[in-house]
N, C-alpha and C positions, 0 to 999 in steps of 0.2 A: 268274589268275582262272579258276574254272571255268567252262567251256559250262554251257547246261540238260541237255547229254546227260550231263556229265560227272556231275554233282549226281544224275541220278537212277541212274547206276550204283553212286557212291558209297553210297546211299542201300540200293543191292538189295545191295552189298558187307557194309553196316553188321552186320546178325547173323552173319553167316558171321563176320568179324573175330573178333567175340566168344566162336567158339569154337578158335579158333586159340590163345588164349590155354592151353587147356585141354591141346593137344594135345601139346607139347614132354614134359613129364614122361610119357607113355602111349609117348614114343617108346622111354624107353628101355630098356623093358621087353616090348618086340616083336622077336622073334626075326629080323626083317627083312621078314615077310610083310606090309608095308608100302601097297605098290601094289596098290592094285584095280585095277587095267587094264594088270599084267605080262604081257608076252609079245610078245612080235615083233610088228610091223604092217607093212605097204607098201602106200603107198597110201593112198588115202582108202575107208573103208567107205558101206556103206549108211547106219549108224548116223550114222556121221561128217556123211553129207550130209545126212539127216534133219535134223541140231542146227543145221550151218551155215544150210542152208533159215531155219530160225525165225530164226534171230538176224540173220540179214540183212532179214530179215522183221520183225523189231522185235517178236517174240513175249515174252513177257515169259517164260513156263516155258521157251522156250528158253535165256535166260542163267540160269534158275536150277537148271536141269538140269544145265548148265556147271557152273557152282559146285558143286554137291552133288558132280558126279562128280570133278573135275579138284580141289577145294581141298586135301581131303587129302595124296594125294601132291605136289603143289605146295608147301604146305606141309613137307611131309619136307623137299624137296630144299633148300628155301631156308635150314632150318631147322639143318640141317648143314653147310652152304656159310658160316652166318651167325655160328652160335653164338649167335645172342640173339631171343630171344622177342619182344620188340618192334620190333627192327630187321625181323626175317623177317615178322610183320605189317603194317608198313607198304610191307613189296616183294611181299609177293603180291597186296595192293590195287593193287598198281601193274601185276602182271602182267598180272592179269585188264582194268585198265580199256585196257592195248594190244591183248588177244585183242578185246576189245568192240569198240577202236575199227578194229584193222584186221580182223576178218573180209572185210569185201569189198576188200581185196587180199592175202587169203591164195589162191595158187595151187593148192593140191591137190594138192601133189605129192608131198607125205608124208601122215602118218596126222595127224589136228589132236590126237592126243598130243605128236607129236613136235616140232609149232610150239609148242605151248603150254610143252612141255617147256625147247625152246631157250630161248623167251621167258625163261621164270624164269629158265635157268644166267646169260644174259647180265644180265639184272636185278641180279642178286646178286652178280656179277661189278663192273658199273659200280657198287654201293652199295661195296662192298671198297671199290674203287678211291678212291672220294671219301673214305669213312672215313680211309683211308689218306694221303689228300692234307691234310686237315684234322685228324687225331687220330695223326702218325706217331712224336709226340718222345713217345707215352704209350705205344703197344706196337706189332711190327711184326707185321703179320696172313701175312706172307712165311715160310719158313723159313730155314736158313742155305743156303747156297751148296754143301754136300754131296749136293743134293737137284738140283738143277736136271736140267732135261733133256734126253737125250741121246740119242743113236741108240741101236736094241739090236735083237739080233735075238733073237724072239720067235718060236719054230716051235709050239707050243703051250702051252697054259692049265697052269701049273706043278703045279695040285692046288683042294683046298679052301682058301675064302678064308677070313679071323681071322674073317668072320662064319658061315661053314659049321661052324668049331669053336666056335663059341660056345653052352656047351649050357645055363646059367641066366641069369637076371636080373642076378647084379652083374658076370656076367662080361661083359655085353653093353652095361652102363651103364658098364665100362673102355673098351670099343672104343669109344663114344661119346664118349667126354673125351677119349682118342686120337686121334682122326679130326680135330678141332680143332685139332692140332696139327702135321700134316702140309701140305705143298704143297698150295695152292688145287686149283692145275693138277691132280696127282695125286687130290685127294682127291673132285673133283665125279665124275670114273671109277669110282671104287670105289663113290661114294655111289648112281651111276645103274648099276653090272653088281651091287653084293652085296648091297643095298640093296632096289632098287627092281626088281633081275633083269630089267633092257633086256637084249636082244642087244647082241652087238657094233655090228653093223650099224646098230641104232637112236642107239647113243651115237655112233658115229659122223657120224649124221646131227644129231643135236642138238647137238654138239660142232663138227660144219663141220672134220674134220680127216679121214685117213682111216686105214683098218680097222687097219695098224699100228700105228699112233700109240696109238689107242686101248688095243691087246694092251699095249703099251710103257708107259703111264702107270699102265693096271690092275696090269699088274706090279709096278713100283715104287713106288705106292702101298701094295700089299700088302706089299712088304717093310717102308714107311718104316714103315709102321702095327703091323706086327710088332716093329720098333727099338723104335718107342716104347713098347708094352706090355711089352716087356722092361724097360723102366724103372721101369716103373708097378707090375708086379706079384711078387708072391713066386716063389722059384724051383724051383716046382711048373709053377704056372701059365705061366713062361715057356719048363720042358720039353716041356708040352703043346702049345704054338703051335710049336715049332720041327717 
């Protein structure tokens, strides 16, 4: 049963929703410049404290200043993480109504991208997970057991990623059928460093793992996702990626 507060966030959610719908096909025809608010953060900003200020304040433009800024990219990540337009609809409603409900114990100890960020990867994470619990004998949302993860050492970033080489439209809507088909684990790395162009550092902290792990998963991510567009494409296209 929802609270009164919950009904009126629903409520400031309701148009945003409706253009979520809109947004999955514009994805795939975006060269990755994706995120309005790429680029390293630490810490909380002035901006950052200005927003939090209103929305602990019960300002109403301050959660919809939220939304305006944060839906979009929100959207992207969920939206690759999810594979489904409607599924990733009803987890960014859900994101946002945790950012609402916890502002007044968010810490500040990152940038309120990178909580908000976290929020969603975990959101999309636990919907997988039930998916999965409830829909497993219909498809496995896992890869095979060639992928799993493993130690590696990682002394630097190998090159440009399949989205650095991506120079049109279908070839950018292959790495998106792609990227659905690789490791969760692997794939939310790629989707937040070539995607959404976080730092290490910032995936790192959205992720709760550390600086390694991160280099290690973006690596092999970028391989898995290289395999699979080997499959997928003619053998032009797959001289190119190599």
């Amino acid at each position: 049963m929802f609270s009164a507060e919950s009904i009126w966030v629903l409520a400031l959610l309701k148009p945003v929703a409706v253009k979520f719908q809109a947004m999955a096909q514009p994805l795939l025809g975006n060269s990755g410049a994706l995120s309005i608010l790429a680029g390293p953060q630490s810490g909380i900003s002035e901006e950052d404290a200005r927003i939090l200020r209103g929305l602990r304040a019960g300002i109403e433009e301050a959660y919809e200043e939220l939304i305006s800024r944060y839906e979009q990219p929100v959207y992207s990540i969920i939206y690759r993480l999810l594979g489904n337009q409607t599924d990733a609809c009803d987890v960014v409603q859900d994101v946002f109504l945790k950012v609402f409900r916890g502002v007044n114990s968010f810490r500040e100890q990152s940038s309120l991208r990178t909580w908000i960020y976290r929020i969603a990867v975990n959101e999309a994470h636990n919907h997988r997970r039930w998916w999965a619990r409830h829909c497993r004998r219909e498809i496995s949302l896992e890869s095979d057991g060639s992928e799993h993860e493993a130690p590696i050492d990682v002394a630097e970033d190998p090159g440009p990623s399949p989205y650095d080489q991506a120079l049109d439209g279908q070839t950018r809507a292959l790495i998106e059928q792609a990227l659905t088909k690789i490791n969760p684990v692997f794939r939310v790395a790629v989707v937040l460093r070539d995607i959404q162009n976080l730092s290490y550092e910032e995936i790192a902290e959205i992720l709760q793992v550390s600086l390694g792990t991160v280099k290690s998963r973006i690596v092999r991510g970028r391989e898995a996702l290289r395999r699979e567009l080997t499959h997928r494409s003619d053998q032009g296209f797959a001289e190119a990626m190599a």
